[in-house]
FIVEXVEX-836683 format. One record per atom (N, C-alpha, C, O): atom name; x, y, z. Coordinates in steps of 0.05 Angstrom, whole numbers, plus 5000, padded with zeros to 4 digits. Each point is the difference from the previous one (the first is absolute). Layout:
BEGIN
> CA;X;Y;Z
...
***
This chain:
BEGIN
> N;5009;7797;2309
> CA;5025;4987;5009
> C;4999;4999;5031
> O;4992;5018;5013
> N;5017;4960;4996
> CA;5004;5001;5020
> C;5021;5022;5025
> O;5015;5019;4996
> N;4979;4972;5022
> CA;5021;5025;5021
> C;5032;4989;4994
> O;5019;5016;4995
> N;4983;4956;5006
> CA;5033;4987;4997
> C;5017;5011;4978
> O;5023;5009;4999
> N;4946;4984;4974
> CA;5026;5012;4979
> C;4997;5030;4996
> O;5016;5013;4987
> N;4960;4999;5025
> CA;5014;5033;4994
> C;5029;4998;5015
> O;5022;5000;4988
> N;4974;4997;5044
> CA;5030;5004;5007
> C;5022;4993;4985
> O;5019;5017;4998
> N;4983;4963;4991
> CA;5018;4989;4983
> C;5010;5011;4971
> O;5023;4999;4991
> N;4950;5013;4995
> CA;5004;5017;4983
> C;5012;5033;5005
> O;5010;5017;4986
> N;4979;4981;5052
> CA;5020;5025;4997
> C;5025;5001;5009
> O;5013;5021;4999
> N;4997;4954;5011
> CA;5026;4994;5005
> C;5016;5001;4965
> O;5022;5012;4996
> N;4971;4980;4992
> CA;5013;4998;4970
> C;5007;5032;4997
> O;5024;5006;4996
> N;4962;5008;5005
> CA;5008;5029;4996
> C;5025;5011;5016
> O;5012;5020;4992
> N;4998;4965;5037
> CA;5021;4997;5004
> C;5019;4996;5001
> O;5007;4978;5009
> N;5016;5047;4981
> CA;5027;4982;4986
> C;5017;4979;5017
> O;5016;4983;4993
> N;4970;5029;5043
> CA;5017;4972;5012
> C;4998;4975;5000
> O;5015;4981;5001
> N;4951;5027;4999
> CA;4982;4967;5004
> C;5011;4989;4975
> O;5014;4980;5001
> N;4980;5031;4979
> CA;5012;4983;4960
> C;5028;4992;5011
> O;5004;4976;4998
> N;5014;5036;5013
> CA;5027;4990;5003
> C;5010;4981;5027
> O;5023;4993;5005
> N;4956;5003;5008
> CA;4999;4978;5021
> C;4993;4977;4988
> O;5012;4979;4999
> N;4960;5029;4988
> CA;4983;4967;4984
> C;5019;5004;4986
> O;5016;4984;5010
> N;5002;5032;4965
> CA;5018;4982;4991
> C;5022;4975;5000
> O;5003;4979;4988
> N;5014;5044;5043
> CA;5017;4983;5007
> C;4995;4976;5012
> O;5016;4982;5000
> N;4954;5016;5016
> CA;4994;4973;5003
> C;4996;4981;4993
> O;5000;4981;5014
> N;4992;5017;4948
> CA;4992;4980;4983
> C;5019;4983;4984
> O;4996;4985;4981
> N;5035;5025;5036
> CA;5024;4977;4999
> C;5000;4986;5021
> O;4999;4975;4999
> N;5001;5037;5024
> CA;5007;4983;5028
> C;4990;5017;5028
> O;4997;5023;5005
> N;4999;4942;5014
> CA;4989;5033;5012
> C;5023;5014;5020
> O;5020;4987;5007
> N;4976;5037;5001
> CA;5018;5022;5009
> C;4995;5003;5032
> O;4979;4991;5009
> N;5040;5022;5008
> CA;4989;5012;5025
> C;5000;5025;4998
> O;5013;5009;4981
> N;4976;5007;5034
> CA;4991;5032;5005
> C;5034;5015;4985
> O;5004;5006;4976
> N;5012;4996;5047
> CA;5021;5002;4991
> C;5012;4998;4969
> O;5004;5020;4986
> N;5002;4957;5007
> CA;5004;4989;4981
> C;4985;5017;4969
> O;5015;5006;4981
> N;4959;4998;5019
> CA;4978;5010;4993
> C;5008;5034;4996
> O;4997;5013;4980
> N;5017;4997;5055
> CA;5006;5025;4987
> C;5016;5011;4989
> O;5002;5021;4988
> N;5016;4955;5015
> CA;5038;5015;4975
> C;4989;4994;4976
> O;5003;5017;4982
> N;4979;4954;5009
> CA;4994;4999;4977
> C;4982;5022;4985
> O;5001;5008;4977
> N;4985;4998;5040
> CA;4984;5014;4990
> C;5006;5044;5007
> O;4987;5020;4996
> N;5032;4975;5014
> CA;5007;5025;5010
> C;4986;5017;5018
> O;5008;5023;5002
> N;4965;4968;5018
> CA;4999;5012;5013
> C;5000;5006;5036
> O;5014;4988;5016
> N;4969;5034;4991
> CA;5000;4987;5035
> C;4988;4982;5012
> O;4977;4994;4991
> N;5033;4990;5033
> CA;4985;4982;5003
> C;4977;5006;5011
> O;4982;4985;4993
> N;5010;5035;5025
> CA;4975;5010;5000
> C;4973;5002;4969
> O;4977;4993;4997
> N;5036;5017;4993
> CA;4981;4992;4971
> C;4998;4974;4988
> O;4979;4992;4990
> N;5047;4992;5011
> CA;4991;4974;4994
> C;4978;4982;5020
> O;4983;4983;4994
> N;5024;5026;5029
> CA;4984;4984;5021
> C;4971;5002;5002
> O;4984;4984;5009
> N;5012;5046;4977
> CA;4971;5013;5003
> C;4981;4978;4971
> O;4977;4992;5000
> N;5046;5007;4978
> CA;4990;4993;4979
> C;4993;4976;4998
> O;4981;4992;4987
> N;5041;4987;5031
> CA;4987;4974;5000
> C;4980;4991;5013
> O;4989;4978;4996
> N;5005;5042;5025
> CA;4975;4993;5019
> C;4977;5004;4973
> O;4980;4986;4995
> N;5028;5034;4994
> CA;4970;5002;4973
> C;5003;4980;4992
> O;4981;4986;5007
> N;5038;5000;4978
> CA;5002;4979;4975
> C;4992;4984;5015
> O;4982;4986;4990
> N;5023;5010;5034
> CA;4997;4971;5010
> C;4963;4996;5006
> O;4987;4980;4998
> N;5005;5047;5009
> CA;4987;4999;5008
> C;4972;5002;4977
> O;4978;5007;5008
> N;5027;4986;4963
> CA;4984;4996;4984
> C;5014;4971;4982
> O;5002;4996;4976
> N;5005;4990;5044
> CA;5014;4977;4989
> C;5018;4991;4979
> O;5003;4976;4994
> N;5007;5041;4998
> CA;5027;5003;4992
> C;5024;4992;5004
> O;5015;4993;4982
> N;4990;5008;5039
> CA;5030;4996;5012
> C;4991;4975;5034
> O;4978;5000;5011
> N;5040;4987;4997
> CA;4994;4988;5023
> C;5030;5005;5008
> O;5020;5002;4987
> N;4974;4998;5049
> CA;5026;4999;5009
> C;5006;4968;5005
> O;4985;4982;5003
> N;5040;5019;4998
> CA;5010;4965;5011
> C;5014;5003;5022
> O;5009;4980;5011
***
């Protein structure tokens, strides 16, 4: 396997990352937005999208 999808596979093991890619596969969200939905700090969300994003997952707009 490649390096992208281990990361990616180990992002799944995360209950935030699973509840970020969830809430994103209605619409997309901002940081904020992202943390009431998803209940957490924005420091952890922020940390998490730099992963997602950064195995192409998520894009910012």
């Amino acid at each position: 396997m490649d390096e992208d999808a281990d990361e990616f596979l180990a992002l799944l093991d995360d209950e935030y990352a699973r509840a970020i890619l969830s809430e994103l596969t209605t619409e997309p969200m901002s940081v904020s937005e992202l943390c009431t939905a998803c209940e957490m700090p924005e420091p952890i969300a922020d940390r998490l999208l730099n992963r997602i994003e950064a195995v192409d997952r998520v894009t910012e707009t």
